[in-house]
MARVONU-909367 format. One record per residue (C-alpha): y negated, x negated, z; residue in three letters; residue number from 1. Coordinates in pm, 1 decimal. Each point is the difference from the previous one (the first is absolute). Example, Ala and Ser with C-alpha at 12.3 -4.5 7.8 and 13.67 -1.06 7.14 Angstrom:
BEGIN
{v: 450.0, u: -1230.0, w: 780.0, code: ALA, pos: 1} .
{v: -344.0, u: -137.0, w: -66.0, code: SER, pos: 2} .
This chain:
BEGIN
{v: 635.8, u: -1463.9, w: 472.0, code: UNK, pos: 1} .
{v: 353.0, u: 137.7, w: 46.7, code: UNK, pos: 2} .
{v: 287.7, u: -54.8, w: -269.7, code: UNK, pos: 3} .
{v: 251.0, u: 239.8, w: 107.9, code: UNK, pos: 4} .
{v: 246.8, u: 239.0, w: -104.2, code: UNK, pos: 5} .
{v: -161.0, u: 333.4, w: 60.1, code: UNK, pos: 6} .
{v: 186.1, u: 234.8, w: 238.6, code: UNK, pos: 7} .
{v: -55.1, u: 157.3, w: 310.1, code: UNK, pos: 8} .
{v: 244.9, u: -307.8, w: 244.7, code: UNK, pos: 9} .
{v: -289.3, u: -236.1, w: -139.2, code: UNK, pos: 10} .
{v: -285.2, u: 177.8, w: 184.0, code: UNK, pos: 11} .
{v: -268.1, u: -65.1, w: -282.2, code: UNK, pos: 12} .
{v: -185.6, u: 299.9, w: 60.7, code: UNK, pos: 13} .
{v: -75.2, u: -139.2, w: 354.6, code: UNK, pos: 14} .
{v: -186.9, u: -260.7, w: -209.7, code: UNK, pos: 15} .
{v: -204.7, u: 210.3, w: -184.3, code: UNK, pos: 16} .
{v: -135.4, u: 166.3, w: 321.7, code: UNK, pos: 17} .
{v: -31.7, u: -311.1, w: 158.3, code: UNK, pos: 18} .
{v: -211.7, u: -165.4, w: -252.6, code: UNK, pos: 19} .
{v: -271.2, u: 242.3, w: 69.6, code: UNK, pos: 20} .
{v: -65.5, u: -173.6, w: 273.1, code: UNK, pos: 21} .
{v: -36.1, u: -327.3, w: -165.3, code: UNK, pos: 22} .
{v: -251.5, u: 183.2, w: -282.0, code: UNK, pos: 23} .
{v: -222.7, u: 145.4, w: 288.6, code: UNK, pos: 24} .
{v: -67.2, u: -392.4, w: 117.1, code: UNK, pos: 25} .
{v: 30.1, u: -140.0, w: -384.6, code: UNK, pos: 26} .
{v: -140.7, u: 276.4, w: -241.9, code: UNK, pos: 27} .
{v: 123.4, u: -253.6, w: -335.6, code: UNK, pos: 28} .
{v: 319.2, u: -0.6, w: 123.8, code: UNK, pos: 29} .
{v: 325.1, u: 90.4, w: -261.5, code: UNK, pos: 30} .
{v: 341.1, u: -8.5, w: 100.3, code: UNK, pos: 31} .
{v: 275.1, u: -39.8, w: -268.2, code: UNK, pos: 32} .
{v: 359.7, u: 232.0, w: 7.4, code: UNK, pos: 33} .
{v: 264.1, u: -148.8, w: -201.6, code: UNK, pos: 34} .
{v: 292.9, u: 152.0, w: -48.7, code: UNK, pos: 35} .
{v: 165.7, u: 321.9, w: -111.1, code: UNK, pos: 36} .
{v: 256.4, u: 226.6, w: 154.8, code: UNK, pos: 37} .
{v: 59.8, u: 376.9, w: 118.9, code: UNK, pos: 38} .
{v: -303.4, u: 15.2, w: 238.2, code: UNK, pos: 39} .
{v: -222.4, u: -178.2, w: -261.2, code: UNK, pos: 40} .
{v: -191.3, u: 397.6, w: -47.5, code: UNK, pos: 41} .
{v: -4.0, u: 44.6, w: 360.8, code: UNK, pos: 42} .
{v: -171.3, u: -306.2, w: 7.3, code: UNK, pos: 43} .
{v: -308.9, u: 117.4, w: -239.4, code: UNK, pos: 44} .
{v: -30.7, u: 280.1, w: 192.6, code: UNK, pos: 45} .
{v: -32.5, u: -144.7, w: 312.9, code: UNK, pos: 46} .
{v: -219.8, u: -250.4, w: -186.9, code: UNK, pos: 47} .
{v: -218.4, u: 288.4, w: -127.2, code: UNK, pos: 48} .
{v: 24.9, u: 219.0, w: 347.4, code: UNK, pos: 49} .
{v: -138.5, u: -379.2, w: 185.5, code: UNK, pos: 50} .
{v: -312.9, u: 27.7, w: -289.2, code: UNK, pos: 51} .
{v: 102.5, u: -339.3, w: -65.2, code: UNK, pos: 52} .
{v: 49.1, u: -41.0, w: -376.2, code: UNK, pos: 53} .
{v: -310.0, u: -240.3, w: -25.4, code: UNK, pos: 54} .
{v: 210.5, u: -196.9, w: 175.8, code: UNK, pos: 55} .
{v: 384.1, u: 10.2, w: 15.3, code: UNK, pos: 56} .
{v: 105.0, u: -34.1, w: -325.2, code: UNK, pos: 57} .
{v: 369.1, u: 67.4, w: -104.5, code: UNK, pos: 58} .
{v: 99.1, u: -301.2, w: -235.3, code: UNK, pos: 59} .
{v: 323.2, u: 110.0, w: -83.1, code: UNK, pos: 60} .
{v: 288.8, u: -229.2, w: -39.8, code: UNK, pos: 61} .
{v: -16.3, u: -393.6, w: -57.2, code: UNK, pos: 62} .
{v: 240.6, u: -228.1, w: -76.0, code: UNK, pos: 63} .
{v: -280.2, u: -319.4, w: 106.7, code: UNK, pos: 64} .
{v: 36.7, u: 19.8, w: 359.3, code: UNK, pos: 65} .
{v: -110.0, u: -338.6, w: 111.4, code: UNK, pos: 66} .
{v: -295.5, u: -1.6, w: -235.3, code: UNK, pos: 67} .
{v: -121.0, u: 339.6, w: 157.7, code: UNK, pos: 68} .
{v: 77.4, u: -190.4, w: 397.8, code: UNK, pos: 69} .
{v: -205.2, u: -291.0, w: -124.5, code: UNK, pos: 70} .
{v: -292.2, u: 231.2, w: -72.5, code: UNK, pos: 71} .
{v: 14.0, u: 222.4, w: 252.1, code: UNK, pos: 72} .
{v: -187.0, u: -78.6, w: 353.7, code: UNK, pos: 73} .
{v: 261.5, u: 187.1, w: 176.9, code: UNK, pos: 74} .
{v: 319.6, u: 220.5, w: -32.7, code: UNK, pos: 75} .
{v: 165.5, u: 278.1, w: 211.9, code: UNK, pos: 76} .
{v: 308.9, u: 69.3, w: 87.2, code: UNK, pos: 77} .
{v: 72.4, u: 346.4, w: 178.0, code: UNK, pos: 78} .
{v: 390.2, u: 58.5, w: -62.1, code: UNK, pos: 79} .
{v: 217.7, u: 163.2, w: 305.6, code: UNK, pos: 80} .
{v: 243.4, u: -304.9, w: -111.4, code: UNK, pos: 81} .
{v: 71.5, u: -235.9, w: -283.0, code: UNK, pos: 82} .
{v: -306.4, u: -227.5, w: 34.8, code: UNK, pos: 83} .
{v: 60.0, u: -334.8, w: -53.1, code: UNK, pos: 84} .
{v: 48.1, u: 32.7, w: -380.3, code: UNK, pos: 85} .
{v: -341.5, u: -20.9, w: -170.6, code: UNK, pos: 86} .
{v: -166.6, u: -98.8, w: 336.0, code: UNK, pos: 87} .
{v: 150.9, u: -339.1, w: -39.6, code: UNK, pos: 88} .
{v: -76.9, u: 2.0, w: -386.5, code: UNK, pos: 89} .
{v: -381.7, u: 48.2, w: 173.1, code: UNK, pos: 90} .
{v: 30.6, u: -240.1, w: 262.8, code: UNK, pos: 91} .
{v: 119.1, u: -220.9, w: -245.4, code: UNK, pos: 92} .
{v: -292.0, u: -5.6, w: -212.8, code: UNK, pos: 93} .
{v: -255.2, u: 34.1, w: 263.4, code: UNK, pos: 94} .
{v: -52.2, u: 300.7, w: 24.8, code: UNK, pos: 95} .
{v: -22.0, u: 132.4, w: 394.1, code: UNK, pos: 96} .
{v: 144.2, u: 281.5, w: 98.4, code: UNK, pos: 97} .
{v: -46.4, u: 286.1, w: 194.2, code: UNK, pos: 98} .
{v: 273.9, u: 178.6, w: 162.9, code: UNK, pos: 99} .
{v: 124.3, u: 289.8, w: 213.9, code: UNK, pos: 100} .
{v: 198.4, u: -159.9, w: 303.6, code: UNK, pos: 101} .
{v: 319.5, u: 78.1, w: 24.9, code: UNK, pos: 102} .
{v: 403.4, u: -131.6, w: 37.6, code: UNK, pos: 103} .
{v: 118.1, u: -203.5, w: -261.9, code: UNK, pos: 104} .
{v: -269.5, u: -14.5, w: -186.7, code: UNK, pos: 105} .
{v: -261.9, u: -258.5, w: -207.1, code: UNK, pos: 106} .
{v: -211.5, u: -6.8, w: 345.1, code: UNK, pos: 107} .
{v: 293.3, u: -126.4, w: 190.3, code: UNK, pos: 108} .
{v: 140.7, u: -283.2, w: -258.2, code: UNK, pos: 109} .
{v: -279.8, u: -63.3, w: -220.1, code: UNK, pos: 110} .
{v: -349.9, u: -27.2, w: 170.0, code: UNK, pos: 111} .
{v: -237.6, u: -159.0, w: 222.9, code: UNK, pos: 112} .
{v: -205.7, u: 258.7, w: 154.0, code: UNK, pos: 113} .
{v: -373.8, u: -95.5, w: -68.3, code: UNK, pos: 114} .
{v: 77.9, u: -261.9, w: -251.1, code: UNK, pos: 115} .
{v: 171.9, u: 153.1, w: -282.6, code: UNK, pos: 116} .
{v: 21.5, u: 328.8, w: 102.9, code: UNK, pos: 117} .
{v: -91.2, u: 321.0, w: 217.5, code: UNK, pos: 118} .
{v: 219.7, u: 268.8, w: 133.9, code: UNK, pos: 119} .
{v: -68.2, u: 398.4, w: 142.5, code: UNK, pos: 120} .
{v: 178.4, u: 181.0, w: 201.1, code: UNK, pos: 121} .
{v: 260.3, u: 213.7, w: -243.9, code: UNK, pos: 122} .
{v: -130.0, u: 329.5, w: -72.5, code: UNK, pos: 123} .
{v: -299.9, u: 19.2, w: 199.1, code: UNK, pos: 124} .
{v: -283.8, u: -138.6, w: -277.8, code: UNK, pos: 125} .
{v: -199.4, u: 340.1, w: -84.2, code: UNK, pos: 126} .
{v: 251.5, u: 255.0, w: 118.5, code: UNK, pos: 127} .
């Protein structure tokens, strides 16, 4: 799942073409949006050009964040910058994350590659 504010600097549509990848090994997968914002219709349509509404599912905005981390087996976080924000809200309530790598972000001052978290290379998951 992602909890995010929805524009473009937040990179969530790299998510949604990522997690194609994840159904084609897990066909039950779902993957969670929260969040709202000016990209939030870009989103669905990158959603519905991916063919993945069976599973990411735009949740819309929530005001229970670490209920929704507790749940969730994973979160993303794709931003340019600004990170560390909900990703230690995640962290926090053991929730792993995974990450682009990059300068001054959550990867850098929040995680432990391979034990609560995973990191790409920025930019270059399904491009």
């Amino acid at each position: 799942m992602i909890i995010s504010r929805l524009s473009a600097m937040k990179n969530v549509k790299d998510v949604v073409r990522a997690f194609q990848l994840v159904v084609e090994q897990i066909s039950e997968a779902k993957f969670g949006i929260y969040g709202s914002g000016k990209d939030e219709n870009n989103i669905k349509v990158e959603i519905e050009k991916c063919n993945s509404q069976n599973h990411v599912v735009p949740k819309g905005y929530t005001h229970k964040l670490s209920d929704e981390f507790q749940k969730a087996c994973l979160t993303i976080s794709t931003p340019s910058f600004e990170g560390l924000g909900f990703s230690n809200l995640a962290l926090s309530n053991g929730c792993p994350v995974v990450t682009y790598g990059y300068d001054y972000g959550v990867e850098i001052h929040l995680c432990s590659a391979g034990k609560n978290s995973i990191s790409a290379k920025y930019k270059t998951v399904c491009h």
